[in-house]
N, C-alpha and C positions, 0 to 999 in steps of 0.2 A: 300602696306605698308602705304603709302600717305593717302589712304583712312581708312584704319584703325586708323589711328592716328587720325585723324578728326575725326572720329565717337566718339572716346573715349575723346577725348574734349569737346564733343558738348553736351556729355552724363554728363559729369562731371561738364560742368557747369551747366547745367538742373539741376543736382542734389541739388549743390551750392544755386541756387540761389531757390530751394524749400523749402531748413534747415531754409535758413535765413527770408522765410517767416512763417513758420511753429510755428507762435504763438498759444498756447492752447488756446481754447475757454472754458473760464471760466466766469460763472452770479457770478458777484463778486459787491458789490456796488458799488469798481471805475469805472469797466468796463462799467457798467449799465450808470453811470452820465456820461463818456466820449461820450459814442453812444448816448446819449441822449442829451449832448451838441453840437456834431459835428451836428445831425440831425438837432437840432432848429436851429442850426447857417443855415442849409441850405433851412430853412422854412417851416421846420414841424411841426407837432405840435404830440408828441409819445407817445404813450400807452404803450400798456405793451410789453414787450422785454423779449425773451426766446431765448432756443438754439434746432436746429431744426438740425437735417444729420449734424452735426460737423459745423457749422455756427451760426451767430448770427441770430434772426429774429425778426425785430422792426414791430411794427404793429403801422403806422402812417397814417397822417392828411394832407394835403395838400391843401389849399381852400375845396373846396368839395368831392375832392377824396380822397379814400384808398387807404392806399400802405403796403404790407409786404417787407420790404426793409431786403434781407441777405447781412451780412457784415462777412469778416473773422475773423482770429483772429488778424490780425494787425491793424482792423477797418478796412478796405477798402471794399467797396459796390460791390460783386461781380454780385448782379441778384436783379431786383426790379419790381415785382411784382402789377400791380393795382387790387385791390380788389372791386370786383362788387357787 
């Protein structure tokens, strides 16, 4: 019983805390300027920015490397990519 009641907590908070990230990914011009500000702010320099598998996907600058930086839909950078 113990166990089951845990499993279905543990389920329910998973679930919980997947809704409350589950912002749309939407190429919108705020979105576009937000990921576009958070990235300069952290010293890139950003091109062009699409939506790739349900993610964002910034195609940036870095001193001299590339990077496809995906971000979700709350802005947070889940997978960054150097491009050769």
């Amino acid at each position: 019983m113990f166990k089951t009641l845990a499993t279905s907590l543990a389920l329910s908070a998973a679930l919980a805390t997947a809704a409350l990230a589950a912002n749309p990914v939407e190429l919108t011009d705020a979105n576009t300027q937000a990921i576009t500000q958070m990235l300069t702010d952290q010293g890139y320099e950003v091109g062009k920015i699409k939506i790739e598998d349900g993610l964002y996907e910034a195609y940036a600058k870095k001193g001299d490397e590339k990077y496809e930086i995906f971000l979700n839909g709350d802005f947070e950078i889940v997978r960054t990519d150097a491009d050769s």
